[in-house]
Steps between C-alpha positions, in 0.01 A plus 500: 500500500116413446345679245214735713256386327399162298559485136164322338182538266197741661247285516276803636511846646280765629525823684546506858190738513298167440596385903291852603247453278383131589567605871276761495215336284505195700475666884289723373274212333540307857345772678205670295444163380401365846309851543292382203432190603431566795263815439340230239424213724479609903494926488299498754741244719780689398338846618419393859698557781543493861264795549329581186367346108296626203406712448712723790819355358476405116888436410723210563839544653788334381495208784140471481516450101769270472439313821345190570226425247530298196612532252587904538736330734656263252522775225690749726768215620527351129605846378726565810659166368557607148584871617802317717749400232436863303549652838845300617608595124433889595665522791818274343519765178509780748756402704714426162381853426604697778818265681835663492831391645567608881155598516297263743119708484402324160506180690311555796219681288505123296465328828253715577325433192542128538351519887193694316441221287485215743327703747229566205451164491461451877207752546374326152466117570487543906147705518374636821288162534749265439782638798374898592839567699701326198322709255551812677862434540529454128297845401705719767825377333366560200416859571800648702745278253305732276649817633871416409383373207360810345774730641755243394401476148496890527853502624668294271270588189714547162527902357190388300278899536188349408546187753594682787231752448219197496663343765484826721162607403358105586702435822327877633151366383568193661611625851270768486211237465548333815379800696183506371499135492563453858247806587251302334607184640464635894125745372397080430692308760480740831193725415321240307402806279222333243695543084834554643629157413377525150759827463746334674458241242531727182830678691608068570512435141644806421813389697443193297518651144812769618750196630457322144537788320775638670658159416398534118745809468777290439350446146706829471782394612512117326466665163949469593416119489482224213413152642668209297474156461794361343524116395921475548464156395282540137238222627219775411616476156297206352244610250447824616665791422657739749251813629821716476832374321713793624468780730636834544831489695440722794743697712610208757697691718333796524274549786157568506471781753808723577494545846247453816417687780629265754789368388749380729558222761213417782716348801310244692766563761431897518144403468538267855660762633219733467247235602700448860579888496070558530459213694734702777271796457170253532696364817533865604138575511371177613690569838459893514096424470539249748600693775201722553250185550724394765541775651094560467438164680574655881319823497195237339551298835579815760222649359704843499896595444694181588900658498592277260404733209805638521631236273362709192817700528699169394565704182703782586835291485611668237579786720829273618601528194592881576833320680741412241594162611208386527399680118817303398402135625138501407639613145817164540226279649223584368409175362528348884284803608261386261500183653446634829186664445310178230580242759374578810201683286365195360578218753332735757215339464617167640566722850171407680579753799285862361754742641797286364357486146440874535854541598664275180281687236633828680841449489438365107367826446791691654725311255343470218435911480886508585601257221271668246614848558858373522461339160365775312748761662809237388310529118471898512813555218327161281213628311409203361543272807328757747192535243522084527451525857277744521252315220578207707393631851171639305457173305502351800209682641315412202537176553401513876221697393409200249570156791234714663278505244546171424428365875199751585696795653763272736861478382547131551886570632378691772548365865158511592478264184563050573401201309142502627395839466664526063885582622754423271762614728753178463478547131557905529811411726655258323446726134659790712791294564696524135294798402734707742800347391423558184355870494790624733759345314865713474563813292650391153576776367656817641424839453150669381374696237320784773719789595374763749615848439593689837238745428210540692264197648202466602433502867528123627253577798267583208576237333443245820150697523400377141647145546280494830173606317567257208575207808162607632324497177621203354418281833151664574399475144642315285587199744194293377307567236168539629592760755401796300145293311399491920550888509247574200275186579148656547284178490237322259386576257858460384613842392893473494804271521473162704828340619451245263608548165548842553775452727711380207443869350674657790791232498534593094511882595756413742726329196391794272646730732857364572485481133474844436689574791814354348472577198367844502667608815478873413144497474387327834751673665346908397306669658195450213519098627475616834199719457333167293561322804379734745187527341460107481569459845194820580268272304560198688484628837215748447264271255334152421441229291656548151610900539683375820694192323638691148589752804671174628665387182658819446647507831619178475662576123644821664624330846701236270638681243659747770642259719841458296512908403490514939689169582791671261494840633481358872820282441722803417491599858588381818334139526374613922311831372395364199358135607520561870348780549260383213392174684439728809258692333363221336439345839341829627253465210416152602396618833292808371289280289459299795439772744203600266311238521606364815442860760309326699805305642820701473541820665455822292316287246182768510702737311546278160178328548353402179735708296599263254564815264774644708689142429470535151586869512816426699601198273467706165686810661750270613582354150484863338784574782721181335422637131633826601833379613508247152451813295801623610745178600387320204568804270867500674552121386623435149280124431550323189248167613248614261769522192752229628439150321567333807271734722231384243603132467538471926104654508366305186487192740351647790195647280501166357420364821302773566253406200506108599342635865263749324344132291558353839216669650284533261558144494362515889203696379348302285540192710382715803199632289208448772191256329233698700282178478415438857292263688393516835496186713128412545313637236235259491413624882518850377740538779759766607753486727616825635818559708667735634906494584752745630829339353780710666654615195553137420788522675479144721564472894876375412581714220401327208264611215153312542311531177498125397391402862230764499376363166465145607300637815286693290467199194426238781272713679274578197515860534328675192501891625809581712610860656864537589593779738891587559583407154636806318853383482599754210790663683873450551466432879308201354663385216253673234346161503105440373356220686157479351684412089599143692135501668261611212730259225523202725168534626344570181315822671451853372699743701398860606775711681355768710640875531846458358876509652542885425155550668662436861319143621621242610253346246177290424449223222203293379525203361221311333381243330178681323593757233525859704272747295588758643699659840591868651793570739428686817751623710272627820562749737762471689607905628755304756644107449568329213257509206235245485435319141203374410339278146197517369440269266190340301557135388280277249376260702348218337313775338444713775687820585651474839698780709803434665649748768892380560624805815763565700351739803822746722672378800372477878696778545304800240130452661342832310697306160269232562170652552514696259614188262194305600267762415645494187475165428177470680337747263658330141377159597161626607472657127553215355196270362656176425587244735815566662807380707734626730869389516667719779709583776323715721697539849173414692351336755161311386204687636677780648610892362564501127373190441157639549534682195614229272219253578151629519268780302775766416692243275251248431740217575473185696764314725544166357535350917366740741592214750872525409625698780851427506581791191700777511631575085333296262146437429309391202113725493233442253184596367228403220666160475429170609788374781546162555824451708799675684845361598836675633804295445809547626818652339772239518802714532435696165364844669400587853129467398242232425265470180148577542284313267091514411294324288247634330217392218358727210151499380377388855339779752662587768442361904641766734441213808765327674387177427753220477468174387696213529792416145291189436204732402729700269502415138893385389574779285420763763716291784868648615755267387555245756870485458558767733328344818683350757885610500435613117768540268817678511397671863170597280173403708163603635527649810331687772161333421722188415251459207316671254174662589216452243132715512179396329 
């Protein structure tokens, strides 16, 4: 046998603490040596950014100091260069360090630590200048490979008590830096708050100095280590003598470290297993969250009930399984029944006929509620396998939640989703294919480690109540990620969460909580968790802005750490009362949060009008009901998941998972990360273009979602102030969607969202192109109909504070609502003394009843075509500002109603007259694009004066 190791002179030797030491000095020398330079030879350069310099902001961050200039530039990459080999060397030594036979962690934390490295030198030789999106990539790998980094190292890290406390104490410091760090970050980027980058700077290179150090602990640990260079062949001999000419014989067989904390195997086949198994769940959801935007599509076009909301009751299936043939072939063929439901769920949305796609993503629903139940009632004597499913089917949520977030609110499987509109629906289908096969696959092994004593249970109707409340929940809520930011939104100044990053943080509380939830089961399943909830879930329904959102988080930590305590308890019972009659009340929920915000429509709807409370009441109730009947089944049931190595093995790769979507979207987040550095279309004219737009819910003539076609109507029209009416889509009957992300990001606009979803609206947004200084929310009288929303909102203007009115007046049908709504909004525009703009939907005729009120002395306001007589909703009034030109264009087959567009000049006085001129007198920039004359583009064109009008 070869000898282990080569027999030879040492021609040299050192300690392996030397590979920490020169990695440290040299990053560190990389970095505050390009601060030096750079504070030497440009400070002032260095200081400046997009909003302020010196003396306002007086310290360089990191990208600003080793950016672009020479040579601070040249020093930073030269000691990234020589920091490389010490740094390849580091991570090499620890794997030797911490690898162990059967036990597969060690090498995923070195590949982790290799990814680092390259990445490192991505961000470091591709700047911003040379390739932004390049760059960018490079730093956001970085970053999240950052977060398995640290907790690997952590995991695997030898019994060395001074190590681990270092590593502990710098990984906390580190991770509790980036919340003041990104706090500082959005104070400069969002609220352009004068000093605030200069902090975020200090908190920037903070991060900076706790990632080397943390890497510098392993001087502790490679004290174990003696490097040697051994000449086998004597050719070192020569002249010289040898540095060493024998050295201690050490222990060779004995190890370094006598056991780790994650010994064992990691299967790659258990871990595709889990990957299908939440894939199933994410199938789940995408067609359960489908159904209620197809169904919302024919009340939108009946204006009113349409009969076909009946499908919402697709999910009560599981009370067939109360028969027990039928309980005994979902359980045989379940993975067929599984098949059933993904299917005709995603290739729905090649079914062009509205009532026919309805009908396939019903009947997926029906079977795919079936199949679920079915599978985790087959599981209930497997611990570890129902816990699987159960993580999966939560998982899987989590990662609906994130495709969401990653394609601005729409779940690109959905079947109002197709190629043009940012579907991925072939790709979903054919993914969903082997993931089935794969997830469903046969029982190998018999029996189960989960014996219920024939004591006394729970009550399953009890149980059914708190799976129905936790159905409700989790699709009202915690569907997309933004849903509960749009509850607590109050408006700008920014004083709370905004969908992006923050929507991240409520996808991480999600993971936090199915963490806890399966590993602390006891705890999220007492009656002290409960109480934590409930008063989470007060917060966020009864206040705003940053109160309302930790409200939110601890909800959302609650919601998902009960699930499995409820999902368990639930399965000990008859699958029909305890999923069944679950789904039923989960529907009934659906259609109270409807009926509240929707009375003016359904019958009885007066007496939940606006009582968004009662929901909330009824939901939390309803999950105290299911924790009452866990207390007692689950304290019936002898479960060994928690203690069983294979219980902890079977979950290790879901969480793993779990963690790879939690870097996922935070991934999203910093690539969504809005740049707030706008530019209107005609500056040099001092020109704005106002519109106004009631988008249907952006919910298209034939079913499909319309936000890209909107945004090319809006981009080629020039539009640099927008109002969108009917766009408060935050509700399961419309998929939870949030129209305005796609808008304001593709657009490059800043977005204001009027009163929010739990404020009973059927919404108003602004858009716009000038920073918004500052806006209020109305909601105006309205003792009758439906609740009119109104913005107020002062813009920057080209230096010039401008105030935009976006409203939404009551129907035809509540006259007294909307009298006593134009007085209202008669009397706040009249108070105003900027120059201001109307963007509304009045229900009017022009000179005639309310109209009156609107136009003339008691508001103040002017109507931008007192010719235009054909009007009956939307009309466009000014005042203080100089208008140069009107034009309606028609829909296309996006909504049922046209865009209204005016142009207007600041720093000009005002002409009241109705003066027109001919386009040749108008100067270029202040002209309506011409593309949209004639037949237009895409059924978008000028119409009813068949041209733009233009006034001197």
């Amino acid at each position: 046998m070869a000898p282990k190791f080569k027999e030879g002179d040492v021609v040299f030797s050192f300690s392996g603490r030397w590979v920490s030491y020169v990695h440290t000095a040299l990053a560190y020398v990389a970095f505050l040596g390009a601060l030096v330079v750079g504070c030497s030879l440009h400070y002032q350069k260095i200081v400046q950014n997009q909003w302020y310099g010196y003396p306002q902001e007086w310290f360089p961050s990191v990208s600003s100091a080793i950016g672009d200039r020479y040579p601070e530039r040249s020093v930073f990459m030269v000691g990234i260069a020589l920091t490389s080999g010490p740094r390849f060397a580091l991570v090499a030594l620890y794997y030797l360090l911490t690898a162990r036979p059967n036990s597969s962690l060690p090498k995923i934390v070195a590949w982790v630590g290799v990814f680092r490295t390259f990445t490192c030198g991505g961000w470091s030789y591709v700047t911003s200048t040379d390739d932004h999106m390049r760059h960018d990539i490079f730093m956001v790998s970085y970053l999240v490979a950052t977060i398995p980094w640290t907790l690997g190292c952590l995991a695997v890290s030898p019994p060395n008590p001074v190590a681990i406390k270092y590593r502990k104490i710098l990984a906390a410091a580190f991770f509790g830096t980036l919340v003041p760090t990104t706090y500082f970050f959005l104070q400069h980027k969002i609220h352009r708050v004068a000093g605030a980058y200069t902090i975020y700077a200090f908190f920037e290179w903070a991060l900076v100095l706790l990632d080397v150090a943390f890497d510098a602990v392993t001087v502790y640990d490679f004290s174990s280590f003696e490097i040697v260079v051994r000449d086998v062949k004597g050719l070192s001999r020569g002249d010289k003598k040898l540095l060493k000419d024998d050295i201690k014989e050490k222990e060779r067989h004995q190890p370094i470290i006598q056991a780790s904390t994650f010994d064992g195997p990691y299967s790659w086949w258990n871990l595709s297993i889990a990957l299908a198994d939440i894939y199933n769940g994410f199938i789940f959801w995408t067609i359960q969250t489908s159904l209620g935007v197809c169904v919302w599509y024919f009340p939108l076009w009946h204006m009113g009930l349409s009969g076909y909301e009946v499908s919402v009751m697709a999910t009560v299936s599981p009370l067939l399984l109360s028969i027990p043939q039928v309980r005994t072939f979902a359980i045989k063929y379940n993975r067929w029944l599984h098949y059933s439901a993904v299917i005709p769920g995603l290739i729905a949305w090649q079914i062009t006929d509205q009532v026919n796609r309805l009908g396939a993503v019903s009947f997926a629903v029906w079977q795919g509620c079936m199949a679920w139940t079915a599978m985790w009632y087959a599981e209930r004597n497997d611990s570890a396998r129902l816990q699987a499913r159960i993580l999966a089917w939560t998982a899987g949520l989590v990662l609906s939640s994130i495709a969401k977030f990653a394609c601005y609110s729409n779940n690109p499987l959905w079947p109002i989703m197709n190629a043009d509109n940012g579907g991925w629906n072939w790709t979903g289908l054919l993914l969903s294919i082997p993931a089935v096969w794969h997830a469903t696959r046969p029982v190998t092994t018999s029996g189960g480690d989960q014996v219920v004593k024939t004591g006394k249970k729970g009550s399953g109707l009890m149980a059914g109540v708190g799976i129905g409340g936790l159905m409700f929940a989790f699709h009202s809520l915690l569907s997309d990620s933004s849903t509960m930011i749009a509850w607590t939104w109050t408006g700008f100044p920014v004083h709370g969460p905004q969908q992006v990053p923050y929507g991240a943080v409520t996808i991480a509380a999600m993971g936090l909580g199915l963490l806890l939830g399966t590993s602390s089961p006891n705890l999220l399943g007492s009656w002290t968790a409960y109480g934590i909830g409930a008063v989470g879930a007060m917060f966020l329904t009864y206040s705003q802005d940053w109160t309302g959102y930790y409200g939110a988080l601890v909800f959302t930590v609650y919601l998902c750490g009960v699930a499995p305590v409820l999902i368990k308890s639930a399965v000990q019972h008859n699958p029909a009362a305890a999923f069944g009659f679950g789904f039923f009340i989960y529907n009934l929920m659906i259609l109270f949060h409807c009926w509240v915000v929707a009375y003016a429509f359904v019958p009885y709807g007066y007496l939940v009008r606006e009582h968004n409370d009662w929901v909330m009441i009824c939901t939390v109730l309803q999950i105290g009901n299911g924790v009452f009947s866990a207390l007692t089944t689950n304290a019936q049931s002898r479960e060994k998941t928690a203690k069983s190595a294979r219980g902890r093995k079977q979950t290790a790769y879901y969480l793993h998972i779990l963690l790879v979507l939690q870097l996922l979207s935070m991934s999203i987040a910093y690539l969504r990360f809005p740049t707030n550095d706008y530019k209107s279309y005609h500056p040099e004219e001092k020109s704005l273009t106002a519109g106004i737009w009631t988008i249907h819910f952006s919910l298209d003539n034939d079913m499909w979602s319309s936000e890209r076609r909107m945004a090319a109507a809006i981009r080629e029209l020039e539009v640099d102030v927008i109002g969108m009416l009917e766009s408060d889509t935050q509700r399961i009957i419309m998929g939870n969607r949030d129209t305005m992300q796609y808008l304001a990001e593709d657009l490059g606009m800043y977005v204001d969202y009027g009163p929010g979803p739990n404020l009973h609206t059927w919404g108003a947004a602004l858009l716009s192109k000038f920073p918004i200084l500052n806006s209020t929310h109305h909601l105006l009288p309205s003792p009758h109909g439906e609740l009119a929303p109104a913005i107020e909102a002062t813009l920057d203007v080209y230096g010039t504070q401008v105030d935009v009115f976006v409203f939404h007046s009551g129907q035809e049908e509540d006259v007294e609502d909307r009298r006593l709504q134009t007085e209202y909004l008669a009397r706040i525009m009249n108070a105003t003394p900027r120059p201001a703009i109307l963007l509304s939907y009045l229900v009017t005729q022009p000179g005639q009843g309310n109209y009156l009120t609107h136009v003339g002395q008691k508001s103040g306001m002017h109507d931008i075509d007192h010719t235009d007589w054909d009007r009956w909703c939307e009309y466009i009034l000014y005042k203080d500002i100089k208008r140069t030109g009107y034009a309606r264009v028609s829909r296309g087959t996006i909504t049922d109603t046209e865009i209204q567009l005016g142009k207007f000049v600041v720093g000009q006085a005002p002409d009241y007259s109705d003066t027109m001129i001919p386009e040749d007198q108008v100067a270029p920039g202040l002209r309506f694009p011409a593309m949209f004359k004639g037949e237009g583009v895409r059924g978008h064109f000028y119409h009813v004066f068949d041209e733009p009008r233009y006034f001197a």
